[in-house]
C-alpha positions in Angstrom: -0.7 -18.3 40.2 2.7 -18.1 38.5 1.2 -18.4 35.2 -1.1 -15.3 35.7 1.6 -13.6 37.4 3.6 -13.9 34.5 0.6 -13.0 31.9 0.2 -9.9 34.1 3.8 -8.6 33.6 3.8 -9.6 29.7 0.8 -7.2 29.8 2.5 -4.2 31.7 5.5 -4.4 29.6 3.5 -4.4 26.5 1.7 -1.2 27.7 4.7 0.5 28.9 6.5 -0.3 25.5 4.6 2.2 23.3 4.9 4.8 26.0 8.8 4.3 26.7 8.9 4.8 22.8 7.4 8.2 23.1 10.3 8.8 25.5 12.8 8.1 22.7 11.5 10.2 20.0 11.2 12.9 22.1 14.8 12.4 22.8 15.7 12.4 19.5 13.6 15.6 18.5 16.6 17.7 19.2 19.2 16.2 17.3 16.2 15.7 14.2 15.7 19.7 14.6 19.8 20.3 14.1 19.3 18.1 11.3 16.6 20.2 9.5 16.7 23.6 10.4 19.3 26.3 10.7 19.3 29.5 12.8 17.1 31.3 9.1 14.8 28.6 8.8 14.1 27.5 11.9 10.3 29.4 11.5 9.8 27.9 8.0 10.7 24.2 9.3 8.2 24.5 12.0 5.5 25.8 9.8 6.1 22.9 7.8 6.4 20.8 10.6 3.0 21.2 12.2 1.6 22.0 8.2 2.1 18.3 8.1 0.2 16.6 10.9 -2.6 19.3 11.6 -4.5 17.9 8.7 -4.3 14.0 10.0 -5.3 15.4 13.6 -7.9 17.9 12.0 -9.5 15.0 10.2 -9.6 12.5 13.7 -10.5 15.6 15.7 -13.4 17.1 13.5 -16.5 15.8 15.3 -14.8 16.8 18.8 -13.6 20.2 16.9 -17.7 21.1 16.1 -19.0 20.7 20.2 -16.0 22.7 20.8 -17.5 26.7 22.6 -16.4 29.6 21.4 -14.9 30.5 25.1 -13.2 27.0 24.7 -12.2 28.0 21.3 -11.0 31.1 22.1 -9.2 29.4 25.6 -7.2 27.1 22.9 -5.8 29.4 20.8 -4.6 31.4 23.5 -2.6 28.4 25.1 -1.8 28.2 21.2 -0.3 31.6 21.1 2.1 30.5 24.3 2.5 27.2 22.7 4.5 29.0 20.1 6.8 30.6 22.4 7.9 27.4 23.5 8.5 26.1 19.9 10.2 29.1 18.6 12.7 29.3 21.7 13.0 25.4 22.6 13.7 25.2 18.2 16.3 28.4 18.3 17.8 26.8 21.0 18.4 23.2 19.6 20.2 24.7 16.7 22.4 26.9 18.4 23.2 24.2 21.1 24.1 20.7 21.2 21.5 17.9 21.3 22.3 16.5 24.6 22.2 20.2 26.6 19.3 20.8 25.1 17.6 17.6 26.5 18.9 18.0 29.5 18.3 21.7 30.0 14.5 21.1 28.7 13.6 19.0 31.5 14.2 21.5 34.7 10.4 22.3 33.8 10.1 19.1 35.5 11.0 21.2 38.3 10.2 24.1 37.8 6.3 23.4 37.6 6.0 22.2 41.0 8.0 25.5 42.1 5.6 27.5 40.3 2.2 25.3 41.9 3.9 26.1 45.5 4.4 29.7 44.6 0.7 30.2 43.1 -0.8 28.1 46.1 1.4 29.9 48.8 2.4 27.0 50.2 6.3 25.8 50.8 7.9 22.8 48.7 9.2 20.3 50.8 12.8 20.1 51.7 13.7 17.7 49.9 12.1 18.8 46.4 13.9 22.2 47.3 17.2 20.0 47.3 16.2 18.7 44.5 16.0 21.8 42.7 19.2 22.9 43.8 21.0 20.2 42.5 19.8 20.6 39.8 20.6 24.2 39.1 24.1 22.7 40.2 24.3 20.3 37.4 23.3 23.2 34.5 25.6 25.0 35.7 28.5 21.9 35.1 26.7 20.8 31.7 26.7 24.7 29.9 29.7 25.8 30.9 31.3 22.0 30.5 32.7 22.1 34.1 34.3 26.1 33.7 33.7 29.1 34.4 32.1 30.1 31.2 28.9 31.9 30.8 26.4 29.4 28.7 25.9 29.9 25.5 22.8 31.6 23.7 21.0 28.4 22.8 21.5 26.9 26.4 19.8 30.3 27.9 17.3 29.9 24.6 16.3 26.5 25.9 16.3 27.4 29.5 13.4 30.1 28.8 11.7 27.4 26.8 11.7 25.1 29.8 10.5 28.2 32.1 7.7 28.9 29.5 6.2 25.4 29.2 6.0 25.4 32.9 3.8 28.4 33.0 1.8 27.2 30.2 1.4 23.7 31.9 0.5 26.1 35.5 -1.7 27.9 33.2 -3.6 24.6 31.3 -4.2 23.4 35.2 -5.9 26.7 36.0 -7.8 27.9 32.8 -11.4 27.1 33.6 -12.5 28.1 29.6 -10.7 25.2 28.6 -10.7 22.9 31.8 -14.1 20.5 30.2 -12.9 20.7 26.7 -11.9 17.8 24.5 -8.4 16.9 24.9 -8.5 16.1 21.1 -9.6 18.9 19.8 -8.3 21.5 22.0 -4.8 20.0 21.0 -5.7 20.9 17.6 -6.5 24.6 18.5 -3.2 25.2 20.1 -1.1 23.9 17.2 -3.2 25.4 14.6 -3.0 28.6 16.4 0.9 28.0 17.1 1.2 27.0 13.4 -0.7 30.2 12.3 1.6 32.2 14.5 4.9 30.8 12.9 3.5 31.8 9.4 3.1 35.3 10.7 7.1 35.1 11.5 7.9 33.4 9.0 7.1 36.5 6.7 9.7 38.6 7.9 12.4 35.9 9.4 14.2 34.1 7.2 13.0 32.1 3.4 9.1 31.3 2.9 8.1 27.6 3.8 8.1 26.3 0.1 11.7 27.5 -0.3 13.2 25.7 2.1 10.9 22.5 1.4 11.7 22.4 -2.1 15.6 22.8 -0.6 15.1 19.8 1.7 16.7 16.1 0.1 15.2 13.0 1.0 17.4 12.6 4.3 15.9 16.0 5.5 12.5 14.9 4.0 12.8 11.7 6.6 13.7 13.7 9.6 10.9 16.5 9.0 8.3 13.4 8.8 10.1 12.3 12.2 9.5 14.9 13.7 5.5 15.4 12.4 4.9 12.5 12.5 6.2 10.7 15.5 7.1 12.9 18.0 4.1 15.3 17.2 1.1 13.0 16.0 2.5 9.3 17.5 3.4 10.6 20.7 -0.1 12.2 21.3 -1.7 9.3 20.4 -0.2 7.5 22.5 -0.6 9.5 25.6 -4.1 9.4 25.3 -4.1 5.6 24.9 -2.0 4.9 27.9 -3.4 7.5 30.7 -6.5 5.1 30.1 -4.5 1.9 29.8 -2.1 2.6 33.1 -1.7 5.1 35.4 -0.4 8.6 35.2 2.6 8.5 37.4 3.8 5.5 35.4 3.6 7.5 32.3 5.0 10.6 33.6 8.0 8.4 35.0 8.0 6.9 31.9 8.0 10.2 29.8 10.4 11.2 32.6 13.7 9.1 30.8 13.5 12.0 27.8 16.4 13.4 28.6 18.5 10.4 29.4 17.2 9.5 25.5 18.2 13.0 24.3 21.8 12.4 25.9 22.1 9.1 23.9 21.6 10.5 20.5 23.9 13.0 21.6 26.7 11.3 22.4 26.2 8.8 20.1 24.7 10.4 17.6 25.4 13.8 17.1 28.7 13.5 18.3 28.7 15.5 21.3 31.7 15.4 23.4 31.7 16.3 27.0 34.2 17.0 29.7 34.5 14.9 32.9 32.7 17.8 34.9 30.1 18.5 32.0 29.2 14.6 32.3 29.1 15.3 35.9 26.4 17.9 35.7 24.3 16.2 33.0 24.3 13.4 35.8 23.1 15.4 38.6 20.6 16.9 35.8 19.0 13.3 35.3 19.4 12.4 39.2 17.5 16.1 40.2 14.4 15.8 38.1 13.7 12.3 38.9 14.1 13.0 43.0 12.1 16.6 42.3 9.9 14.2 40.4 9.2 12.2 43.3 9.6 14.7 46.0 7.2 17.3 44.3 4.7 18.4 46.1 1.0 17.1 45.1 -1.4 19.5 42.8 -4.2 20.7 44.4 -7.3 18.4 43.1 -9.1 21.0 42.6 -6.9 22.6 39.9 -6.1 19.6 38.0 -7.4 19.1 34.2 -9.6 16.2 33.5 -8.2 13.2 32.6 -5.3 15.4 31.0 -1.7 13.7 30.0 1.4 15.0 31.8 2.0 16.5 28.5 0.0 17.3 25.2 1.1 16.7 21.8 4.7 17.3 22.0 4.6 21.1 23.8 8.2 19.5 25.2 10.6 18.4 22.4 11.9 20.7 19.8 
């Protein structure tokens, strides 16, 4: 009994190990974005960022791509066109903030999503989620203006709206029936191709054309950008849709759930950021609110819910 006690924990570890890993390159997504991009080329980073890996997904994805509708296609590349929102304000955030607010800041959507489900079902959170919420509204407060008075910077507010954002595009990917039956796989491509076409659009009139800044980059840059494609884009979807089938999905949303206690790390140790007693206090209460909203949320509406859908799809979350 001991010995296939033991065999069974050696097992869950090993399949919580890949997903805990997602959790760590998303946390360090922020501070690889400051390392990349600046306020001008934050649009011609991302092109090139999602120019990279929509090719190695295309090519996985192309048989689920062809029994894809044309409601289902048109479905994707709406979510897409949101998609980019969240990019283009989570990305302009992270460069005119520090790593470790933007991690922290990121994941209220955690509760903010279950606000919005109560609100669109017309039914009340419970008490303790509405604490929850509170406290952590508290603890932004502390973290952006680093335990004064002072209003919080641009890329804080930047990154707030992203957070708000991906929780109406999460509400919205619960609730879209055109899309509701459709190949995770492929409708994952959709978005970001549609997000990627999006940021070329911008990228005409803001800031230097794609090439320029690629043929700027050095190998150090070179390195992050292929983090960033590679394994917090590409890597961290592929594992998502390995481990909803190999575990449950409540231990890899709580998994996925220690982002921003990664994205603080990197900060701090990282990056360099330095925080005041009161700004450690609120990134604290930040990590200790999502976790109890996390747990305290009120339960979707079966109905509603996607099929078989990961808590989160190919990276719509870090920078």
């Amino acid at each position: 009994m001991r010995a296939s006690s033991s065999m069974s924990s050696s097992s869950s570890v090993l399949r919580d190990l890949p997903v805990l890993l997602v959790a760590v390159v998303w946390g360090s997504s922020f501070l690889a974005v400051q390392r990349v991009a600046e306020p001008g080329t934050v649009v011609a980073m991302l092109v090139l960022r999602f120019g990279l890996v929509l090719p190695l997904l295309g090519l996985v994805a192309r048989r689920a791509l062809r029994g894809l509708s044309r409601t289902e296609w048109l479905g994707g590349a709406m979510l897409g066109v949101v998609l980019s929102g969240i990019f283009l304000l989570e990305t302009y955030g992270a460069v005119h903030t520090s790593a470790t607010n933007a991690g922290l800041i990121i994941s209220l959507a955690m509760v903010l999503t279950p606000l919005g489900e109560s609100a669109l079902g017309r039914t009340a959170p419970p008490r303790a989620f509405l604490a929850a919420a509170g406290l952590a509204v508290l603890g932004v407060a502390l973290l952006t203006g680093d335990g004064g008075l002072r209003p919080p910077a641009l890329g804080d507010l930047l990154v707030l709206c992203a957070a708000v954002v991906r929780s109406a595009y999460v509400l919205t990917m619960a609730r879209a029936r055109a899309v509701r039956d459709a190949d995770m796989l492929a409708l994952t491509w959709v978005q970001l191709a549609t997000a990627t076409a999006v940021f070329g659009v911008v990228a005409l009139a803001a800031g230097p054309p794609p090439w320029t800044v690629a043929a700027s980059y050095g190998p150090a840059q070179w390195a992050w950008l292929l983090h960033l494609s590679l394994f917090c884009t590409l890597f961290a979807f592929f594992v998502q849709m390995w481990a909803v089938r190999a575990t449950s999905p409540s231990r890899v949303s709580l998994l996925l759930g220690t982002e921003p206690l990664w994205a603080a790390v990197f900060g701090i140790t990282v990056a360099g950021n330095r925080m005041g007693a009161l700004a450690l206090a609120g990134g604290a209460l930040v990590l200790v609110a999502t976790e109890w909203g996390r747990r305290t949320a009120p339960a979707p509406r079966r109905a509603e819910e996607p099929a078989s859908e990961p808590e989160r799809t190919a990276d719509p979350a870090p920078a």
